[in-house]
Each structure stands twice: as C-alpha cells, then as structure tokens.
C-alpha positions as CSV (number, residue, x, y, z in Angstrom):
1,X,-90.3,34.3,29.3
2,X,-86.5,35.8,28.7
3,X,-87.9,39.2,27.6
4,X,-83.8,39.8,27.4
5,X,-83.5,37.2,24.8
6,X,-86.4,38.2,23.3
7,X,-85.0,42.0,22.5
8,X,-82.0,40.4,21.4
9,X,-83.5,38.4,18.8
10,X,-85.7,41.0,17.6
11,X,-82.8,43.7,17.7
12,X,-80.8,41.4,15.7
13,X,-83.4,40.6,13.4
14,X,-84.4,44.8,12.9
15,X,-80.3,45.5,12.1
16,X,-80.2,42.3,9.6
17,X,-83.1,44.3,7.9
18,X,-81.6,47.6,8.2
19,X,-78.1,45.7,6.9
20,X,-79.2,44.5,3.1
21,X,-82.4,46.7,2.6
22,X,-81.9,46.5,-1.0
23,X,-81.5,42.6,-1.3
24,X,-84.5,42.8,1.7
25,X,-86.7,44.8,-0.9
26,X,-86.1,42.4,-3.9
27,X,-86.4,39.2,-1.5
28,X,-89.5,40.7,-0.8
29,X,-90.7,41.7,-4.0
30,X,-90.1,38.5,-5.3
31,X,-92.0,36.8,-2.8
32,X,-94.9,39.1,-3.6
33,X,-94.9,38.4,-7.3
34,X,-94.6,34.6,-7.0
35,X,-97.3,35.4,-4.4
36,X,-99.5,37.3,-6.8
37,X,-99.1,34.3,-9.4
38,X,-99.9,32.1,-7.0
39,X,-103.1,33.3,-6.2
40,X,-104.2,34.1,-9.8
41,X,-103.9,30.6,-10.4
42,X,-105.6,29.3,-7.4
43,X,-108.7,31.8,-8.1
44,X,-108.2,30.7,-11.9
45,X,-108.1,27.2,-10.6
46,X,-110.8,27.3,-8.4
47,X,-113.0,29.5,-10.6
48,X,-112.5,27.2,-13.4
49,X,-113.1,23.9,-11.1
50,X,-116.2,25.2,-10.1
51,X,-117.5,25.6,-13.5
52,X,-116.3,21.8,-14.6
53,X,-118.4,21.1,-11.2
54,X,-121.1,22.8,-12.1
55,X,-121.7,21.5,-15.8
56,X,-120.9,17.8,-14.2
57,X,-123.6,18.4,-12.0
58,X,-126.6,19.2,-14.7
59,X,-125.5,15.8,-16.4
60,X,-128.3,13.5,-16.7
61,X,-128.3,9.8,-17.9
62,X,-131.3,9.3,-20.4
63,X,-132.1,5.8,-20.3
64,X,-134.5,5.1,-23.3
65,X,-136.6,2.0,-23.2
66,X,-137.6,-0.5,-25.8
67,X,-140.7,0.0,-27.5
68,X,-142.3,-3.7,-26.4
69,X,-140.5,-3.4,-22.8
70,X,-143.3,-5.1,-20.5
71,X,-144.7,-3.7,-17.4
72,X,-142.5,-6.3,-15.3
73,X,-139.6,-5.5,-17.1
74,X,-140.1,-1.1,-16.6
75,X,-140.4,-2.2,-12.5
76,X,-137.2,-4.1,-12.5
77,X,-135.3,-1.6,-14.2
78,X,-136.7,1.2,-11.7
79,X,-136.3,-1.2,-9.1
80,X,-132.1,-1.6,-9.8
81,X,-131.6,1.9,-10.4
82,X,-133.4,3.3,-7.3
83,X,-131.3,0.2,-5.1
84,X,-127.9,1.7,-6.8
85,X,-126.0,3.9,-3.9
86,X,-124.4,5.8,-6.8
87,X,-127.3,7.2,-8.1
88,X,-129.0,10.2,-6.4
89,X,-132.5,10.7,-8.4
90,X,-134.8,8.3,-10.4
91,X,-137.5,9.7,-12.4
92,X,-139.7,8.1,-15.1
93,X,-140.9,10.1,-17.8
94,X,-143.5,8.7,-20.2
95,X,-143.2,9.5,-24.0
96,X,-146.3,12.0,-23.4
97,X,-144.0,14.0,-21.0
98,X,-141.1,13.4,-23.0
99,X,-142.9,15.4,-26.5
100,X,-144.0,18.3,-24.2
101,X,-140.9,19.2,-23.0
102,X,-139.5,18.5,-26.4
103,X,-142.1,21.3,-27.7
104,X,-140.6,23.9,-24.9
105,X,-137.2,23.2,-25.4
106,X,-137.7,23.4,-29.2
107,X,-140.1,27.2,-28.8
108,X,-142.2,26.1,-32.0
109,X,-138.9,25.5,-34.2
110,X,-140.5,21.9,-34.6
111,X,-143.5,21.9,-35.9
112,X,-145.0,18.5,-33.3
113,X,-148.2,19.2,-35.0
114,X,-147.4,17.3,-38.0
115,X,-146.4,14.0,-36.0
116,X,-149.5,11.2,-36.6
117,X,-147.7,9.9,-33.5
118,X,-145.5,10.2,-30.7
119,X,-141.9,9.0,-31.9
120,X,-140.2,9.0,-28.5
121,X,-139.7,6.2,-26.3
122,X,-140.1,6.0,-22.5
123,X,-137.2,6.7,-20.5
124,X,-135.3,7.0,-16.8
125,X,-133.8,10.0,-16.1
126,X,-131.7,9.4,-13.7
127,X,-128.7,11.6,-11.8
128,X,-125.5,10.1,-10.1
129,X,-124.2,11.5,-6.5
130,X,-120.5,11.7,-8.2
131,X,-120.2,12.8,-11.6
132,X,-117.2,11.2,-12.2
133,X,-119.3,7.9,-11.8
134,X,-121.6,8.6,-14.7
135,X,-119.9,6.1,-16.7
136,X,-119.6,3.2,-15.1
137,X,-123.1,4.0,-13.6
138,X,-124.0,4.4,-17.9
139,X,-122.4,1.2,-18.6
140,X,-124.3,-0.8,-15.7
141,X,-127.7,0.8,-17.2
142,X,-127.0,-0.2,-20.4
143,X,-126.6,-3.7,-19.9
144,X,-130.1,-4.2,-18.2
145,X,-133.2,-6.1,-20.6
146,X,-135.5,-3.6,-22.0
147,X,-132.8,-0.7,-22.5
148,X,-132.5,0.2,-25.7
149,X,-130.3,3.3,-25.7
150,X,-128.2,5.3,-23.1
151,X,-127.4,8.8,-23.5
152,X,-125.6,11.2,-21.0
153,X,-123.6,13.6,-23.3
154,X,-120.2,11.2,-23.0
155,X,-118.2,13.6,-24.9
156,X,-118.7,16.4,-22.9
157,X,-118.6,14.4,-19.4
158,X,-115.1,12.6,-20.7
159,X,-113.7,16.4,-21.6
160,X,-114.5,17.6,-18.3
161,X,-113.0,14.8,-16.5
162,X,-110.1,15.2,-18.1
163,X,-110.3,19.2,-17.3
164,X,-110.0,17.9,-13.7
165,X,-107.6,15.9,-14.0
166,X,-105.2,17.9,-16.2
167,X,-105.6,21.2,-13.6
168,X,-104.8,18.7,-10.9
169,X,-101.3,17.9,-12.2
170,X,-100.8,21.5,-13.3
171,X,-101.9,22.8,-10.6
172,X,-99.2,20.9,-8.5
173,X,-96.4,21.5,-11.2
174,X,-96.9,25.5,-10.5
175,X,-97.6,25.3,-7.1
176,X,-94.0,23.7,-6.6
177,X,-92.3,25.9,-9.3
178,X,-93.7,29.1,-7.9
179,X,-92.3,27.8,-4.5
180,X,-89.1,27.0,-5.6
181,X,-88.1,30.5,-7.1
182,X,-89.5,32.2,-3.7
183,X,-87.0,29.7,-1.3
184,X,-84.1,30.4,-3.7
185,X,-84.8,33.9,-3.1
186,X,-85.3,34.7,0.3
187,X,-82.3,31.7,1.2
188,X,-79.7,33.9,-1.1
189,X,-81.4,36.8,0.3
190,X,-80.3,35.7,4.3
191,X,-76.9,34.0,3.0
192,X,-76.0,37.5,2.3
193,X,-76.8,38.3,5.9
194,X,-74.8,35.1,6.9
195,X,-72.1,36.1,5.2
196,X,-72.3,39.4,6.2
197,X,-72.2,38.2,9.8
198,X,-70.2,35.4,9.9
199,X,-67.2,37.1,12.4
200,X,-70.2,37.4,15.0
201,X,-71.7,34.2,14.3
202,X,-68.3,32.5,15.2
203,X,-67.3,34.5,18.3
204,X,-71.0,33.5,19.1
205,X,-70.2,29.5,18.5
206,X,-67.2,30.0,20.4
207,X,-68.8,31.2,23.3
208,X,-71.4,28.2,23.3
209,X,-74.6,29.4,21.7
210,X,-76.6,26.9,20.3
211,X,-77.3,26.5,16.8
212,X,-80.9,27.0,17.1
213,X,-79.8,29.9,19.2
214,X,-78.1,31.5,16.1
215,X,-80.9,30.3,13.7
216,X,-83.6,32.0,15.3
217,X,-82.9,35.7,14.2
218,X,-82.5,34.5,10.7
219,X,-85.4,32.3,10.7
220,X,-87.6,35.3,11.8
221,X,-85.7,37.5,9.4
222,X,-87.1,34.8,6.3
223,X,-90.7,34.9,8.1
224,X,-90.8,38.4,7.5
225,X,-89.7,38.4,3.9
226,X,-92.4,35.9,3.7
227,X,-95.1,37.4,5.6
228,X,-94.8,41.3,4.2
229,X,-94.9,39.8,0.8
230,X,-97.7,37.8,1.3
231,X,-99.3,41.0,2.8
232,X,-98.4,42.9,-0.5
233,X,-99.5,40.3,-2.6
234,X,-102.6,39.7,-1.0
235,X,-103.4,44.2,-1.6
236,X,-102.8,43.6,-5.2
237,X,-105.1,40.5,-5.2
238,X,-107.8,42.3,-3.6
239,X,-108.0,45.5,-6.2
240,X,-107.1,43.6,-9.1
241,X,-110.3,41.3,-7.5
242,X,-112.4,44.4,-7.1
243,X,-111.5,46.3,-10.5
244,X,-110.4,44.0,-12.9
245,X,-112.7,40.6,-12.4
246,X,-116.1,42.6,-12.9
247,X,-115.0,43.9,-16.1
248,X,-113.7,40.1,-17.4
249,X,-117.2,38.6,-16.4
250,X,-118.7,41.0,-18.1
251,X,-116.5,40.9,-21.1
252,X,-117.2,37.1,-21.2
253,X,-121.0,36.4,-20.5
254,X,-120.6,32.9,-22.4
255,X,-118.1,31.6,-19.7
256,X,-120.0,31.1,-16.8
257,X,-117.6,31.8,-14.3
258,X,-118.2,30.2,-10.6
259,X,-116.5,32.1,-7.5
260,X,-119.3,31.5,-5.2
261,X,-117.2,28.0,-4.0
262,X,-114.1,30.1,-3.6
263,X,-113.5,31.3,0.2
264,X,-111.7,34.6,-0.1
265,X,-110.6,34.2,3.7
266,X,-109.1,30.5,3.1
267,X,-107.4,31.9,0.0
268,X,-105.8,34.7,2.0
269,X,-104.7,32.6,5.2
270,X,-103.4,30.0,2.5
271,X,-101.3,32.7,0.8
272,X,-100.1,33.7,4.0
273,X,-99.0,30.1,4.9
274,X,-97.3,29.7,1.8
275,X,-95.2,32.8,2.1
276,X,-94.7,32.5,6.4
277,X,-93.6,28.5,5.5
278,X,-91.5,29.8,2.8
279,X,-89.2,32.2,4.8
280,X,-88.8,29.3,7.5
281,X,-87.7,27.1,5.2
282,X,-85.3,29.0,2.6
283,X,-83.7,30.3,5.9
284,X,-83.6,27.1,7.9
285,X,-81.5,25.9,4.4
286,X,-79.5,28.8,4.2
287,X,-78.0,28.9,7.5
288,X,-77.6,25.5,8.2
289,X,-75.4,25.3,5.5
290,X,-73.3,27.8,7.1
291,X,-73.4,26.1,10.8
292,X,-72.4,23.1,9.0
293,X,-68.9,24.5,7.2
C-alpha cells in the first residue's frame, strides 16, 4: 500500500472539509434529516406491515356445509382441501362444537338456551400458507358439491391487500424522493469544492493524474457527508425510539402495533448504506461533470 498516496488523499479530503465547513454542515444536516425521514417511514412501514401480516394471518375460511351433505360427500371435500398445497390447516368442526364456541364467544349475550335446536351447519375451517391466496383458495371451496356457504371476512382480507400493496408503491415513491433531495445536496455541496479547486485540479490534469486519481478525495469527501449524517440520524432515531414510541403505544392501545419483525441492526446498517451510497454517488456526478468540461 502507497501510504504516501494514502496521506495525500486523506489530507486533501480533511482541507476540503476545513474549506466549506458551513456548506459541509448543511450537506450534512440535510443528509441527516432526509435520513431521519427515512427511517420513520421504514419503522412506520414495517410496523404497519407487520400488523396487515398479522391480521392476514388470523383469517380463517369457514366453509359451511349443506344440511343433507352425505357422509361420502363430507370425505371428498376434506379429502380436496387437505390435498391442496395452498392450504396449511384443515379442521372439521361439527355443529355441536360450532354452538359451544358460539356460547363463549357470545359470554351469555345469547341466550342458546331458548334454541329447540342447533341452527348451525357443519363446517371446514381451514387456513391458507399465503394470505394473499385466500381468495382464490375461497373461490375453489366454493365451487365443490355440498358447500353451501363460504365465509372468510372478504372485506377486510381485500382492504388489507390493498394496504400492502398501496405502502409498496409509496414506499418506493419516498424512498426515491427522499434520495433525490440528499444527492442534490451533497453534489452541490462538493461542486463548491470543485469549483473552489479547480486551478489545482487542472495543474493536476496537466501533470497526468488520472481522473479517478482526482475523484478519489471528493468521493471520500461525499462518503463522509453521507456517513456522519447517517450517524446523526441514526442518534435521533434511537431516542426518539426509546422516549417517544412507548408513549404512542400507549396512547393508542386499539392499534396493535407490531415491531417485533423489525431488525433494529438491519435498519441501522440499511440507513448507513443509504447515506455511504449517497455521498458516492452525488460526488461521482458532481465531479465528473467537471472532468468532462
């Protein structure tokens, strides 16, 4: 290793610094903002993602049969859904079964004593590997001989699919907005060092150093912006995490929340990617376009 070239680059990347502290203080307090709304949107996301999982996941099909559905009929239908790869759990529950749990779900608001008989039907309960195949998997049920009904809360189930889908697509549209303002940044940001520069950078072309050569400083000086404001963001993340997210669970018990999905390490290391591949980038821009005039 060149340990010469190395002090040089890390010398001239310590004066460019020192040069434009105040447009390196707003470079990197705009990266640390953008940061910041990055990550409350990914926790947001995530949090909110792992909720719509979670309710998907307690979504049963109730498959009711017909009253006069014969014995050989019941055994086919068990027989289908148990031989389906989409479905994870079968389970029969007999009219009998069905009125007791009625009566505990119900705490005595029903009075089941007045029935003269049991008003349920048989049914399948069955649950799906995939919750967005509960439909289809609804539909295929619902076709078979001695089905007379098929239940599985499609209003909620549609609602949440499109939850999933909608976050997708504004998840993205952030993500690359949020990007956008931090490049635009940090790339004016090291222009001004460029520009600042440019006597030296000629005298160094003139000489025969390599672009790359003359990138390198520059490209580390953009890391940086990235990386401490990644750093910052990640400090305000992590008290606003400890202080401020107890106090909304607590202010909203109904919404129920779920973080235990989200990987605080792989949230941090992905902020830090974002704001380290960032800098390279907006820098790479902002000099070439120099290099190339």
């Amino acid at each position: 290793m060149d340990w010469g070239r190395v002090k040089f680059f890390l010398g001239e990347v310590l004066r460019n610094f020192t040069r434009n502290a105040s447009m390196q203080a707003t470079a990197i307090g705009t990266v640390a903002i953008t940061i910041v709304l990055l990550g409350l949107f990914l926790f947001v996301r995530a949090a909110l993602a792992g909720m719509g999982a979670h309710l998907l996941d307690q979504i049963e099909i109730s498959a009711y049969l017909k009253a006069d559905a014969a014995p050989a009929q019941v055994l086919a239908i068990r027989h289908f859904l148990t031989a389906d790869p989409r479905i994870a759990s079968v389970t029969f529950v007999p009219k009998k079964q069905g009125l007791a749990e009625l009566r505990d779900r119900t705490k005595g608001v029903i009075d089941t004593a007045l029935l003269t008989e049991n008003p349920l039907p048989d049914k399948f309960r069955v649950k799906v590997h995939i919750p967005e195949e509960v439909p289809a998997v609804a539909a295929g049920i619902r076709r078979l001989d001695g089905i007379e009904n098929v239940v599985y809360g499609q209003t909620i189930v549609a609602r949440l699919l499109q939850l999933g889908v909608v976050l997708r697509r504004v998840g993205i549209g952030v993500i690359v907005v949020f990007l956008a303002v931090a490049g635009i940044i940090i790339s004016n940001t090291i222009r001004l060092t460029v520009f600042a520069r440019r006597r030296e950078i000629s005298i160094m072309q003139l000489v025969g150093a390599t672009n790359l050569y003359i990138r390198i400083p520059f490209i580390c000086e953009g890391l940086l912006d990235g990386l401490i404001g990644a750093l910052l963001a990640v400090g305000i993340l992590a008290i606003a995490r400890a202080t401020l997210w107890p106090r909304l669970l607590e202010a909203l018990p109904w919404v129920q929340l779920n973080t235990s999905a989200i990987s605080p390490a792989m949230l941090v290391a992905e902020l830090f990617a974002v704001g380290g591949a960032v800098g390279i980038v907006a820098s790479w821009i902002s000099v070439g376009r120099h290099l190339r005039t």
